[in-house]
Backbone and ligand atoms as CSV (ligand in chain L), in Angstrom:
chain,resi,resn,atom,element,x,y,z
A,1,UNK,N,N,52.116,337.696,12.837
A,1,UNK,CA,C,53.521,337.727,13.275
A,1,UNK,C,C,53.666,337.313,14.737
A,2,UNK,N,N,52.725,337.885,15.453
A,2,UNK,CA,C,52.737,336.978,16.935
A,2,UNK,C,C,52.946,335.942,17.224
A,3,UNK,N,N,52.435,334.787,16.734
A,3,UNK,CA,C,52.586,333.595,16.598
A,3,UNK,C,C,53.729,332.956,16.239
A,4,UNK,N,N,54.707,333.787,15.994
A,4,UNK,CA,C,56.247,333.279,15.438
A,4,UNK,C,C,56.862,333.901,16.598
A,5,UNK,N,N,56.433,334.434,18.134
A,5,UNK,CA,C,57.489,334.860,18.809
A,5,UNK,C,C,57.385,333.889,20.141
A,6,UNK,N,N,58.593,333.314,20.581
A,6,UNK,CA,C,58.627,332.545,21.194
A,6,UNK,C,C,58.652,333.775,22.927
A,7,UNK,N,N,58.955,334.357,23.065
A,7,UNK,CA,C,58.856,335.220,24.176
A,7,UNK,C,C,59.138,336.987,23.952
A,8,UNK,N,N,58.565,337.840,24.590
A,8,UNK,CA,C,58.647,339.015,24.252
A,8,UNK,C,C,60.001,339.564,25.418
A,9,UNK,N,N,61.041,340.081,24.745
A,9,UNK,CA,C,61.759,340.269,25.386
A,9,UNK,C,C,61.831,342.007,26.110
A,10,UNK,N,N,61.282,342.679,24.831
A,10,UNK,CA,C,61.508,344.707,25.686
A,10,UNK,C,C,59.937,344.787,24.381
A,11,UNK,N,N,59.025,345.127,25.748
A,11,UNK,CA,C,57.920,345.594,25.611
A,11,UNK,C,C,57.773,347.234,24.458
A,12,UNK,N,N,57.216,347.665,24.223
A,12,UNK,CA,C,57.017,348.623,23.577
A,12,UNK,C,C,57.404,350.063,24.448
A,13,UNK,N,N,56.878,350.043,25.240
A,13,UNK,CA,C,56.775,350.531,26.721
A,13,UNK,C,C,58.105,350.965,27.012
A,14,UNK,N,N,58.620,349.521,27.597
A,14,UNK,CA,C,60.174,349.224,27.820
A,14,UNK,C,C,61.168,350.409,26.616
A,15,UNK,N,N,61.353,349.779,25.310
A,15,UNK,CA,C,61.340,350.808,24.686
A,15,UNK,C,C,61.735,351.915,24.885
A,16,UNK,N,N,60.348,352.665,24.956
A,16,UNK,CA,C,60.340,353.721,25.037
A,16,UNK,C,C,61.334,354.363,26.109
A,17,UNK,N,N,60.835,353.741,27.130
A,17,UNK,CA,C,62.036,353.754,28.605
A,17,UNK,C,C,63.322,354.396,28.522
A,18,UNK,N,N,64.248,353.021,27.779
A,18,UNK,CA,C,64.891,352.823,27.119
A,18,UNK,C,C,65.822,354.171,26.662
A,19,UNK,N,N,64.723,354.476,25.482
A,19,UNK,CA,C,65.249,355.515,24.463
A,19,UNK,C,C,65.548,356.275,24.967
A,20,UNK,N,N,64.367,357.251,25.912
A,20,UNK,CA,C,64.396,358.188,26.690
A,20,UNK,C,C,65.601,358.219,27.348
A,21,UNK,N,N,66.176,357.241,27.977
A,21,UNK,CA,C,67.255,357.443,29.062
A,21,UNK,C,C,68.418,357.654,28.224
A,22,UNK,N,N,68.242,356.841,27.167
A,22,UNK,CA,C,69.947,356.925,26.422
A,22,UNK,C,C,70.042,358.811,25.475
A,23,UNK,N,N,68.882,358.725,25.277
A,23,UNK,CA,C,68.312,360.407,25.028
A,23,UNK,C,C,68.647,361.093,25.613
A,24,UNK,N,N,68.570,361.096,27.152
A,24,UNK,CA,C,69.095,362.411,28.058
A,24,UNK,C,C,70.536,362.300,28.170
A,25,UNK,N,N,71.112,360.706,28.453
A,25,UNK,CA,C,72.521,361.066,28.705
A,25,UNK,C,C,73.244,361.201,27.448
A,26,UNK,N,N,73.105,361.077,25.659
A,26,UNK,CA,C,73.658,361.954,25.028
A,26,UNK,C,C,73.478,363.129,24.947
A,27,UNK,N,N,72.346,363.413,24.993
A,27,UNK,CA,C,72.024,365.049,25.125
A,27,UNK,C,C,73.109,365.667,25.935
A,28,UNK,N,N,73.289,365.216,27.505
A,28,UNK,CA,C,74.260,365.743,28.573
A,28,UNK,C,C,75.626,365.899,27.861
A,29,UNK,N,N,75.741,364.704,26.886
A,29,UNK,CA,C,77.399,364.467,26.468
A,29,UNK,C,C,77.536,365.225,25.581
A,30,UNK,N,N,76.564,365.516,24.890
A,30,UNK,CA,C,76.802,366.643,23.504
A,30,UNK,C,C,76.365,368.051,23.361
A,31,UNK,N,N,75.704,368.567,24.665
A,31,UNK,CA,C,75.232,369.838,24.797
A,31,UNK,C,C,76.498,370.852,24.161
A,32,UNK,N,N,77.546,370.688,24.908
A,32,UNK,CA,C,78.409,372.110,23.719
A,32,UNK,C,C,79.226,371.520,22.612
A,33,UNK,N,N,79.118,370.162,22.035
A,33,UNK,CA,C,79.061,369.404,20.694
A,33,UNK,C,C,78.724,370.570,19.532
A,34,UNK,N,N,79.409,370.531,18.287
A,34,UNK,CA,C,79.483,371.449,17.649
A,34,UNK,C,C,78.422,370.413,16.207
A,35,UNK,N,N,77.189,370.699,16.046
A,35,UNK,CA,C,76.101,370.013,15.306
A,35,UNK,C,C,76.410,368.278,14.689
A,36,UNK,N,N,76.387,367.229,15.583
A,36,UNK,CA,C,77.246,366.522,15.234
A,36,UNK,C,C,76.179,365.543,13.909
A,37,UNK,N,N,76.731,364.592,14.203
A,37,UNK,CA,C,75.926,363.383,12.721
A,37,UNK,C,C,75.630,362.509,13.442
A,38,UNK,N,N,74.188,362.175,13.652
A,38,UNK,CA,C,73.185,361.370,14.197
A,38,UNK,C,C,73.170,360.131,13.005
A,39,UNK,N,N,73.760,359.231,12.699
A,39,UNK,CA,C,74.187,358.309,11.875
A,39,UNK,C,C,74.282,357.100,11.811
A,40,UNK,N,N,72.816,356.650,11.084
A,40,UNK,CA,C,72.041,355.226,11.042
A,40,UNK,C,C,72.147,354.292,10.108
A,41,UNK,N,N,72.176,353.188,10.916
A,41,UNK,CA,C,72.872,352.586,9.754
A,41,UNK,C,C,71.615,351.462,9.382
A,42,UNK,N,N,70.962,351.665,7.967
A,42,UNK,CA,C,69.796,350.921,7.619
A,42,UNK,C,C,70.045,349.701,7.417
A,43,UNK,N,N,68.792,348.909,7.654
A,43,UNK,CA,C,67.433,349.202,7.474
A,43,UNK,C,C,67.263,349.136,9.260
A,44,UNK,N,N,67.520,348.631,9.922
A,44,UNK,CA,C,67.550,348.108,11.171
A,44,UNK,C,C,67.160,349.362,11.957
A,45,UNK,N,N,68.192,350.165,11.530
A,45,UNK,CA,C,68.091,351.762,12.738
A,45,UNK,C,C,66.994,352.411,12.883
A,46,UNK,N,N,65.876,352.105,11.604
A,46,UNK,CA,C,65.073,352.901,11.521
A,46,UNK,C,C,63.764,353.368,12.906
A,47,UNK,N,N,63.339,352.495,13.316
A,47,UNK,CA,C,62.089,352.675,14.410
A,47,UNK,C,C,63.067,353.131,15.643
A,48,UNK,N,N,64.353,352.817,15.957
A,48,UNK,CA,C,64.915,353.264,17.307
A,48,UNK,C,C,65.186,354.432,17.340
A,49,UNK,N,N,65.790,355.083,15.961
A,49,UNK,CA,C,66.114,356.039,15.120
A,49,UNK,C,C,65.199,357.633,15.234
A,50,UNK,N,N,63.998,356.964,14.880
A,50,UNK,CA,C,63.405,358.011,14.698
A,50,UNK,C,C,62.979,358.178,16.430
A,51,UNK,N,N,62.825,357.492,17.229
A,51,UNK,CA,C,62.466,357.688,18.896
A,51,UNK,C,C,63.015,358.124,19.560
A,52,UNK,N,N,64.837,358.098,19.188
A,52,UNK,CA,C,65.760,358.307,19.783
A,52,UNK,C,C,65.934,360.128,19.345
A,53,UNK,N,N,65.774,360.174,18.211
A,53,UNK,CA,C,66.121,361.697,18.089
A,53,UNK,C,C,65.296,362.698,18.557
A,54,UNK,N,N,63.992,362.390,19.139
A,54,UNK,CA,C,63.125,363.322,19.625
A,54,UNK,C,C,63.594,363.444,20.726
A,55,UNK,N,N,64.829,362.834,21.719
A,55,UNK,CA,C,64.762,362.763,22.507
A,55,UNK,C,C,66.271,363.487,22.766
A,56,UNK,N,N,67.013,363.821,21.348
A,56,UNK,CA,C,68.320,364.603,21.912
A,56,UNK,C,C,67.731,365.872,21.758
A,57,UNK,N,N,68.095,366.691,22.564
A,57,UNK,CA,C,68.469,368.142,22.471
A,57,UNK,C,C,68.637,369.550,22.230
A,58,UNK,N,N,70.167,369.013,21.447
A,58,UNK,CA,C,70.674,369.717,20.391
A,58,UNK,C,C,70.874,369.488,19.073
A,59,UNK,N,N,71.485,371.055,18.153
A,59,UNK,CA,C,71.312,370.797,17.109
A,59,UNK,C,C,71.902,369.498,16.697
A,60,UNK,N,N,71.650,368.947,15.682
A,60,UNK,CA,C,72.285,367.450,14.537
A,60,UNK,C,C,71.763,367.572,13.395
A,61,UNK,N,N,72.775,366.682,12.752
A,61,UNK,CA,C,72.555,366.008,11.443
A,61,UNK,C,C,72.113,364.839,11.022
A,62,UNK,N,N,70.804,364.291,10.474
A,62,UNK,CA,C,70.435,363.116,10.197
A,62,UNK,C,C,71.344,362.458,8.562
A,63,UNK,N,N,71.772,361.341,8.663
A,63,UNK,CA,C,72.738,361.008,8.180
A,63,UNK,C,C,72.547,359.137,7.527
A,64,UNK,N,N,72.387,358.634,7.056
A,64,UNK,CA,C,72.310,357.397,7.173
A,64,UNK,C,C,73.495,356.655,6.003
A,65,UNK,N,N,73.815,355.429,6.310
A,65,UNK,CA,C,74.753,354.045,6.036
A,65,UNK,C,C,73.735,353.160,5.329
A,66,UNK,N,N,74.016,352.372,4.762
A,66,UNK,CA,C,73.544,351.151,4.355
A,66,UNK,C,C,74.578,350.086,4.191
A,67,UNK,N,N,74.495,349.294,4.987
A,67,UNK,CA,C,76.191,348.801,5.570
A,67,UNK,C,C,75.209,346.775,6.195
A,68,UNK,N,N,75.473,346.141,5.033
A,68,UNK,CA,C,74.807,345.010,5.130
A,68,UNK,C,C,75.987,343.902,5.481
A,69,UNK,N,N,75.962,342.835,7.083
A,69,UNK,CA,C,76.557,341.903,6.883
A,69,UNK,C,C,75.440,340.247,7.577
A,70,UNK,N,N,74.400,340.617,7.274
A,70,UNK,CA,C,73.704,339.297,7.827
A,70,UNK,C,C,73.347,338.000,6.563
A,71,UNK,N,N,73.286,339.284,5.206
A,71,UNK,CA,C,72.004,338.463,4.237
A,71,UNK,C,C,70.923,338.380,4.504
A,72,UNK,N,N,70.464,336.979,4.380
A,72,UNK,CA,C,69.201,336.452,4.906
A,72,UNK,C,C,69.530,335.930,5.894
A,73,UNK,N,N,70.154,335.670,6.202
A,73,UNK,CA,C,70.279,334.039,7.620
A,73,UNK,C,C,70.120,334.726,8.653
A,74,UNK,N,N,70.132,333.904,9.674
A,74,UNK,CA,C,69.953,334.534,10.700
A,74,UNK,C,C,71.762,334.821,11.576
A,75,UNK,N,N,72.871,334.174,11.024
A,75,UNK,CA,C,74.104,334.772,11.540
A,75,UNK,C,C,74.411,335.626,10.362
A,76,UNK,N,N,75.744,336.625,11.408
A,76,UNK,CA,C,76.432,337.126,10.286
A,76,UNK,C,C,77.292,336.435,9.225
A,77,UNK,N,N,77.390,336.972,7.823
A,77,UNK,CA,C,78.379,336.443,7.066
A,77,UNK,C,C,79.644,336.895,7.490
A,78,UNK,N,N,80.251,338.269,8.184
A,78,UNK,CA,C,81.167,338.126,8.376
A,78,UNK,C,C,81.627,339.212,7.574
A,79,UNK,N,N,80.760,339.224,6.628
A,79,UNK,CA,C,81.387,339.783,5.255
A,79,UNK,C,C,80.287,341.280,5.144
A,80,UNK,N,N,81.319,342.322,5.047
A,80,UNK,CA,C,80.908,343.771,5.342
A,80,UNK,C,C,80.568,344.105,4.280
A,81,UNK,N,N,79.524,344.742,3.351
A,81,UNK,CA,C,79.218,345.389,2.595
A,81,UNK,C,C,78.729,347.030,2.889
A,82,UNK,N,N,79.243,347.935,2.337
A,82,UNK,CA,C,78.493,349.131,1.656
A,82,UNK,C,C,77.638,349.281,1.235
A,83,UNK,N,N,76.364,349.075,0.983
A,83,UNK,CA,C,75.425,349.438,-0.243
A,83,UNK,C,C,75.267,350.630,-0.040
A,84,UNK,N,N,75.148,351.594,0.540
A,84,UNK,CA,C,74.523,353.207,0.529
A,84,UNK,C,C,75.701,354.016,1.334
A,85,UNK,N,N,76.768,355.187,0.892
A,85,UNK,CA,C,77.893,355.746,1.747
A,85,UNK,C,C,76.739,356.799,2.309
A,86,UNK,N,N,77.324,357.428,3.187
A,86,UNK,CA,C,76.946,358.490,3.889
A,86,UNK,C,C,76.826,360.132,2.689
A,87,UNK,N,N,75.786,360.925,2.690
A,87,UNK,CA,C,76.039,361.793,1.644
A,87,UNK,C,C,77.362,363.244,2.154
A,88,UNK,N,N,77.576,363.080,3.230
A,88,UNK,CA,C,77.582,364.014,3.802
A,88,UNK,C,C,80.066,363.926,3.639
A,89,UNK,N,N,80.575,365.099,3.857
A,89,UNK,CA,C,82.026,364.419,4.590
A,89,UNK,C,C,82.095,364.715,6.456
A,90,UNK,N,N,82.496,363.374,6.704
A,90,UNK,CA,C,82.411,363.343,8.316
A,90,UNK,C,C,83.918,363.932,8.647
A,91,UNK,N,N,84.516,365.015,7.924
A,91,UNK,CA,C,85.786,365.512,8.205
A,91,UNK,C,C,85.800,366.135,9.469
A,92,UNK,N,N,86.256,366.652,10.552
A,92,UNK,CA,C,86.699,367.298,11.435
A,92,UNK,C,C,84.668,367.072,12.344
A,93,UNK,N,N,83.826,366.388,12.171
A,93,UNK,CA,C,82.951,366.331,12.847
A,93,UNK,C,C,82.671,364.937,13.445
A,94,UNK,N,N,81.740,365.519,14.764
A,94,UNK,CA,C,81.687,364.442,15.421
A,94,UNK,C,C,80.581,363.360,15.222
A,95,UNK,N,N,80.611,362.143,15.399
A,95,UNK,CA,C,79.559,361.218,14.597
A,95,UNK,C,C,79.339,360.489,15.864
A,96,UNK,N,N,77.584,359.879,16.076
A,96,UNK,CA,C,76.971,359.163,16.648
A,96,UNK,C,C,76.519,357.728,15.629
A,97,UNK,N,N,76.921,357.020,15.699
A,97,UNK,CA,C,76.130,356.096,15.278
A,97,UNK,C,C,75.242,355.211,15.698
A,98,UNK,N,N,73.677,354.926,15.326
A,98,UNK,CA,C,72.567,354.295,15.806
A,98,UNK,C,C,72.357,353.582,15.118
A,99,UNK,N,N,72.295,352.223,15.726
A,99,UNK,CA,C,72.536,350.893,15.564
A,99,UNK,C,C,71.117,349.912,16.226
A,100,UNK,N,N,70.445,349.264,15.725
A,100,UNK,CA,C,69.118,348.531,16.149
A,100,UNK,C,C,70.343,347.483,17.303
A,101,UNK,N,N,71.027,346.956,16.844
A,101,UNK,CA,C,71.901,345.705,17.755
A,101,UNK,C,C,73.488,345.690,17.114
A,102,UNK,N,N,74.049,344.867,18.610
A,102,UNK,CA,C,75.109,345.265,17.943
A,102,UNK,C,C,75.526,343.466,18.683
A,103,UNK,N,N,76.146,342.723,17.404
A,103,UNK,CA,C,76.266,341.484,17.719
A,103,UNK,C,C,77.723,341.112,17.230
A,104,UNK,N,N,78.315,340.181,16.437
A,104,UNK,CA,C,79.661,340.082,16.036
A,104,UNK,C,C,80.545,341.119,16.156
A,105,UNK,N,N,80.315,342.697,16.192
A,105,UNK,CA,C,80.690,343.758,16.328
A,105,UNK,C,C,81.589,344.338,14.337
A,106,UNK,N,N,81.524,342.990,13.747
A,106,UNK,CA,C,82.071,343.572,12.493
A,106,UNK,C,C,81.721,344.909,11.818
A,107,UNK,N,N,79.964,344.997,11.470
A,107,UNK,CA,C,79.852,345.697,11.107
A,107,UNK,C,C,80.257,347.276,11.555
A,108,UNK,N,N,80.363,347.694,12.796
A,108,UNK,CA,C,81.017,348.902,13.428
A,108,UNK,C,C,82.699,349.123,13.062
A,109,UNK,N,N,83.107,347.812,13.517
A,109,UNK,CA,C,84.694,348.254,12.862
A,109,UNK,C,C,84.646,348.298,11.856
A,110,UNK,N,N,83.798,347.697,10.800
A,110,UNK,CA,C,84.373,348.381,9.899
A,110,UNK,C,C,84.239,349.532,9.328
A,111,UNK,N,N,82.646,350.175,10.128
A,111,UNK,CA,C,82.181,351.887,9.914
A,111,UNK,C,C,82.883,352.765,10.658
A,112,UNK,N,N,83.286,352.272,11.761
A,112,UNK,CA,C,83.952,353.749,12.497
A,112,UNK,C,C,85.848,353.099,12.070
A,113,UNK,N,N,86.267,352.265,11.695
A,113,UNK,CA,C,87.285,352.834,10.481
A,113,UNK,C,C,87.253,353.436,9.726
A,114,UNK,N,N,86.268,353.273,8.868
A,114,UNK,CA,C,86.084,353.990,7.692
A,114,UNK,C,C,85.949,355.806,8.198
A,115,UNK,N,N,85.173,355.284,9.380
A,115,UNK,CA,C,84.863,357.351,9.958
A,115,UNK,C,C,86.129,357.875,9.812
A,116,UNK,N,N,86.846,356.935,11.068
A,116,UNK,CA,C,88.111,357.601,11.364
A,116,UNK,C,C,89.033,357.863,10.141
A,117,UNK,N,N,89.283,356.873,9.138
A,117,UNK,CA,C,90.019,357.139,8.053
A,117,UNK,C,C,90.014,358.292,7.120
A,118,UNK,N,N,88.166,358.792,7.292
A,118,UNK,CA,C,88.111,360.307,6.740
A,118,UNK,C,C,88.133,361.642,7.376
A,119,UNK,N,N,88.693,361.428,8.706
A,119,UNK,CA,C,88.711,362.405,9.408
A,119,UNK,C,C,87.368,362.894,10.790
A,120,UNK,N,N,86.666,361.819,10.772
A,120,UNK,CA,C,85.635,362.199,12.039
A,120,UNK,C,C,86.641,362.480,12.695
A,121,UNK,N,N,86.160,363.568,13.806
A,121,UNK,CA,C,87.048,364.139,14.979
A,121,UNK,C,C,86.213,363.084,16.569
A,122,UNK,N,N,85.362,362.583,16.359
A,122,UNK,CA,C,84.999,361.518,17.384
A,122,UNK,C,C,83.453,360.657,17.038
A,123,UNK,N,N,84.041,358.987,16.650
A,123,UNK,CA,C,82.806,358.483,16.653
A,123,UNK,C,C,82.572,357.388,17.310
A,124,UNK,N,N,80.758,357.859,18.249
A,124,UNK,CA,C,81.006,357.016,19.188
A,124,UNK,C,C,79.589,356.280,18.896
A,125,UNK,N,N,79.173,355.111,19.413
A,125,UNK,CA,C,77.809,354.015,19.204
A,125,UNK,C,C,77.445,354.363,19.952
A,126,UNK,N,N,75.358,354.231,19.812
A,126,UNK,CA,C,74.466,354.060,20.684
A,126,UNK,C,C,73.676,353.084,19.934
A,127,UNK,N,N,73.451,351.940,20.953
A,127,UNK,CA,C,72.329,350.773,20.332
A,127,UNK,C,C,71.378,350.374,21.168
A,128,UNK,N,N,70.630,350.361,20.533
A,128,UNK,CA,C,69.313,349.898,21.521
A,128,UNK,C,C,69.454,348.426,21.841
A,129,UNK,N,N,70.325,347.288,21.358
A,129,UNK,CA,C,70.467,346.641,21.966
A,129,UNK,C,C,72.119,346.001,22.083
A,130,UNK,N,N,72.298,344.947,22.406
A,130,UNK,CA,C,73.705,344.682,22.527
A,130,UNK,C,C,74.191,342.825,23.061
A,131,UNK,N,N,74.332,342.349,21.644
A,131,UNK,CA,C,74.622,341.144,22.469
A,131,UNK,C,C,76.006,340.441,22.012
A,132,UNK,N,N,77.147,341.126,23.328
A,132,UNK,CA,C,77.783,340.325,23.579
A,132,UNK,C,C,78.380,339.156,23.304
A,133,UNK,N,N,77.709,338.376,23.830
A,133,UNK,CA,C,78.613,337.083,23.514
A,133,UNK,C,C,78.138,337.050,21.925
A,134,UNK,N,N,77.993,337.499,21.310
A,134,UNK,CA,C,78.243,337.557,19.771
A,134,UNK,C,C,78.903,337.494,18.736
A,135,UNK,N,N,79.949,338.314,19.823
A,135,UNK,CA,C,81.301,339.013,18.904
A,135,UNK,C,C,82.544,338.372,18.962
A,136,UNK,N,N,82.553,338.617,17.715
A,136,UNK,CA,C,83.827,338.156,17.141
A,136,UNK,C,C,85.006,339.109,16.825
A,137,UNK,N,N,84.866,340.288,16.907
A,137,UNK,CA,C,85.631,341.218,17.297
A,137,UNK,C,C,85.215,341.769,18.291
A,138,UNK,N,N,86.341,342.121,19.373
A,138,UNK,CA,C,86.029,343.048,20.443
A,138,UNK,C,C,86.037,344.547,20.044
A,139,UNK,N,N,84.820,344.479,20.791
A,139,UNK,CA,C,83.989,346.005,20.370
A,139,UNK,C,C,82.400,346.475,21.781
A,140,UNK,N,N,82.922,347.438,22.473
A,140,UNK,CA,C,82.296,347.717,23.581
A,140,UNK,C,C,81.219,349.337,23.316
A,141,UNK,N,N,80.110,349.187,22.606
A,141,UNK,CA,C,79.448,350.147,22.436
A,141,UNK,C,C,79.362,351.317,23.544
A,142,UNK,N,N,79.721,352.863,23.362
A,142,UNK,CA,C,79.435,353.889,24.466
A,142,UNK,C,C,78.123,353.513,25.109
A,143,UNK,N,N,76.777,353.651,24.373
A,143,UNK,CA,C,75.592,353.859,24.636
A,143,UNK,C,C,74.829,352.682,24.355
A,144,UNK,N,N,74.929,351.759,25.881
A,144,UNK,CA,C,73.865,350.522,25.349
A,144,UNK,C,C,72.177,350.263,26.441
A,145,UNK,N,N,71.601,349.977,25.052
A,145,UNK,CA,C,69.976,349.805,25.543
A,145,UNK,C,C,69.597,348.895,26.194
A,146,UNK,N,N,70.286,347.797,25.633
A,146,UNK,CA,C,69.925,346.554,26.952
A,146,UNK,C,C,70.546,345.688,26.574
A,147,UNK,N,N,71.637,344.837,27.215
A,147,UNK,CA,C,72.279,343.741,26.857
A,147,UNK,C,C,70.968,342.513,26.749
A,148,UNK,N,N,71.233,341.248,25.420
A,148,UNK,CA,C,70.634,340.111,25.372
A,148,UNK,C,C,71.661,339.224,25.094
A,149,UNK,N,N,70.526,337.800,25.111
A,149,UNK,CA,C,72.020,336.675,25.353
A,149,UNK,C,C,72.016,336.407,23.782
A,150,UNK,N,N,72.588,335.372,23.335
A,150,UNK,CA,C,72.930,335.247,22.352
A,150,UNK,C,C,71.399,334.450,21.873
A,151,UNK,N,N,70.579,335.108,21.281
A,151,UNK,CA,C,69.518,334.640,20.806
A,151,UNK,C,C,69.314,335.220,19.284
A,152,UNK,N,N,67.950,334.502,18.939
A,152,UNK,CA,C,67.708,335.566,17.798
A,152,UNK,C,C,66.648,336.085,17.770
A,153,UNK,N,N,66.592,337.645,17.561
A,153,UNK,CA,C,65.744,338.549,17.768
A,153,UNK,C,C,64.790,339.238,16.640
A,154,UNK,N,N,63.851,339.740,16.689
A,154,UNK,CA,C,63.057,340.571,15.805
A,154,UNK,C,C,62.398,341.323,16.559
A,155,UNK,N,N,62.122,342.262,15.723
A,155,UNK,CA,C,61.001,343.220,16.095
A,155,UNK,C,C,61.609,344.727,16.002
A,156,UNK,N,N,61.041,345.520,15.896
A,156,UNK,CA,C,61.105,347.350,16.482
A,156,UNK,C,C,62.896,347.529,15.345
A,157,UNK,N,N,62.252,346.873,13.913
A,157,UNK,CA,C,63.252,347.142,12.695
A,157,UNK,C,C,64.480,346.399,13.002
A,158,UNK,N,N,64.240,345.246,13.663
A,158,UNK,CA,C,65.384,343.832,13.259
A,158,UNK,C,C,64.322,342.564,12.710
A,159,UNK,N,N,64.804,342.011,11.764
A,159,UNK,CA,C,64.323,340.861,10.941
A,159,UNK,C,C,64.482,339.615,10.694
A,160,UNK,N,N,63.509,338.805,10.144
A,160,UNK,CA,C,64.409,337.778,9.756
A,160,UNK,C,C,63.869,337.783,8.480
A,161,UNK,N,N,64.904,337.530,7.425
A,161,UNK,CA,C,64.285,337.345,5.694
A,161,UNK,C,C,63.272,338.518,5.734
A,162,UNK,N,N,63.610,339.764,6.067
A,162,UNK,CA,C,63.129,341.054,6.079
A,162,UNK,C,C,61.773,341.656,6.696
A,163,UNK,N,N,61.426,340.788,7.143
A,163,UNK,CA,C,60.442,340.765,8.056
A,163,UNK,C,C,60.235,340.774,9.546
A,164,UNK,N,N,58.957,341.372,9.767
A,164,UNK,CA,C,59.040,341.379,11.056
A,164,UNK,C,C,59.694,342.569,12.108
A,165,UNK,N,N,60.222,343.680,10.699
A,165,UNK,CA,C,60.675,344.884,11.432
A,165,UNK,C,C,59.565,345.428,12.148
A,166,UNK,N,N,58.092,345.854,11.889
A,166,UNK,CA,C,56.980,346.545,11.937
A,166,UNK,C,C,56.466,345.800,13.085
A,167,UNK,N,N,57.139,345.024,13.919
A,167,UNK,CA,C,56.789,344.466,15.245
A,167,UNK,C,C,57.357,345.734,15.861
A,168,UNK,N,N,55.967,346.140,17.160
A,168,UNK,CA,C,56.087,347.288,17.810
A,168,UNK,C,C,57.161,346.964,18.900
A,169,UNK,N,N,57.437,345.658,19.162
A,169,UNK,CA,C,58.226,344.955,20.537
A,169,UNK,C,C,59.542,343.978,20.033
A,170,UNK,N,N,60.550,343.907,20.642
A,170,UNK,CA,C,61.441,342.779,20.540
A,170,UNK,C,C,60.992,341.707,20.738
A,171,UNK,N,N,61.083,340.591,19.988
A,171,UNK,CA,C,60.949,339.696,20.762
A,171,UNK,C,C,61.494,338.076,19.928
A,172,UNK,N,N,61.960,336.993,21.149
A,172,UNK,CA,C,62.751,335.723,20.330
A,172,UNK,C,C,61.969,335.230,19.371
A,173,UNK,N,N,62.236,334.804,18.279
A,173,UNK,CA,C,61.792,333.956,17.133
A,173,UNK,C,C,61.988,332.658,17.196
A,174,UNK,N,N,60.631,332.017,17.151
A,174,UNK,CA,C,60.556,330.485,17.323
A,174,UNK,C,C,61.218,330.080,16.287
A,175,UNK,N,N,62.207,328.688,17.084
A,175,UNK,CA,C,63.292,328.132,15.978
A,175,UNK,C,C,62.591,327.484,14.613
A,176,UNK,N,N,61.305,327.454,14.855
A,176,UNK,CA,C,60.608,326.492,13.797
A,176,UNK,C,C,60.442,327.432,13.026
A,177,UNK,N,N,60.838,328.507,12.767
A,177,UNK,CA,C,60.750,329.445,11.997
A,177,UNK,C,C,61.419,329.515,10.971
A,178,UNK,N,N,63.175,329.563,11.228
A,178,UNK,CA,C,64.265,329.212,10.768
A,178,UNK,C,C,64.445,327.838,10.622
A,179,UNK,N,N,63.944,327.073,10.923
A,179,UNK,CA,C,64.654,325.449,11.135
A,179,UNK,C,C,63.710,325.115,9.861
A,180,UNK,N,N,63.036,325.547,9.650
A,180,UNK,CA,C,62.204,324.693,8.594
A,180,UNK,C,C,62.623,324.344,7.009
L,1,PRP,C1,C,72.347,344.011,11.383
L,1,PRP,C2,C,72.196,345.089,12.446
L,1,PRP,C3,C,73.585,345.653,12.555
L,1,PRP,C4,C,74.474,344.477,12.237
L,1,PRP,C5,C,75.018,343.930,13.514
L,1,PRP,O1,O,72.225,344.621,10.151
L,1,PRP,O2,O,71.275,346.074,12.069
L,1,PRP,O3,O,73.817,346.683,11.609
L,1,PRP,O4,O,73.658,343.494,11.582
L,1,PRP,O5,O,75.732,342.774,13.259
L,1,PRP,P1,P,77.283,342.580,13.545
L,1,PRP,O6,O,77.598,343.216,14.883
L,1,PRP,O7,O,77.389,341.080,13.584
L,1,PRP,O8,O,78.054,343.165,12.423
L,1,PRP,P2,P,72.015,343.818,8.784
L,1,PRP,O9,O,73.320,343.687,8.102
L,1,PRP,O10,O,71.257,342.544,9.058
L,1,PRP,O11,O,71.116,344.818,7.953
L,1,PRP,P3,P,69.686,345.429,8.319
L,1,PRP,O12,O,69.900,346.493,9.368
L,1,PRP,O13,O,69.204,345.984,7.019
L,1,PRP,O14,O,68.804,344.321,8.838
């Protein structure tokens, strides 16, 4: 898999960094938070997911989405799917959602509508990464890990054609990858 990365963008290390920091300042924001929903949205969330929660606090709820809009390609379709709802009702509670990246911004509007429509009493994003010039809806994540430019990324449970999550590091994917 090395050999398909054109530059390493956030080290393993980095990472970790990373997590840690966005770790303490929800912790700060949710200390008298009444057990809220730590709420991931697969497959992507998974490796930030599990790093990030050692690192809040207080009590929570692990919670997960399956909320697909890439396919295979490497852009979004645009087009929001459901595959897996949340088991839980997010009525009168407060929801975090953890997000590997957050790019066109579709997929969020259309989850924290859906929150809000069932009654979350506050839901707010944390992503480990964040790129901007992406989006096609405006959408400004609470909790971001590191802004990137508009590239395409893998690694640490982002993919391409499903692969390449089990990279310990971010990093760009040579176009000859996709172009072929
Ligand atoms: C990716 C990523 C985000 C979403 C961001 O998920 O994990 O959930 O796309 O894109 P957007 O801001 O343009 O909506 P994907 O649908 O590829 O599923 P995956 O997490 O299983 O890879």
């Amino acid at each position: 898999m090395n050999k398909d990365i054109k530059e390493v963008l956030l080290s393993h290390e980095e990472i970790l960094t990373i997590t840690k920091k966005l770790g303490s300042l929800i912790s700060a924001d949710y200390k008298n938070s009444s057990k809220p929903i730590l709420l991931g949205l697969l497959k992507g969330c998974v490796p930030f997911m599990s790093y990030l929660m050692n690192y809040l606090t207080f009590p929570l709820e692990i919670e997960f989405m399956d909320v697909s809009s890439y396919g295979n390609d490497i852009k979004s379709s645009g087009d929001v799917k459901i595959k897996k709802d949340i088991d839980v009702s997010v009525f009168n509670r407060d929801v975090i959602i953890c997000e590997d990246i957050v790019d066109t911004g579709q997929t969020l509007n259309t989850v924290i509508r859906l929150l809000h429509h069932r009654g979350a009493r506050s839901v707010e994003v944390v992503t480990l990464l964040d790129k901007p010039d992406g989006r096609i809806t405006p959408f400004k994540p609470k909790y971001i890990g590191y802004v990137i430019p508009k590239v395409f990324v893998v690694g640490f449970g982002l993919d391409y054609q499903q692969y390449y999550r089990n990279l310990p590091y971010i990093g760009i994917l040579k176009e000859s990858i996709y172009k072929k």
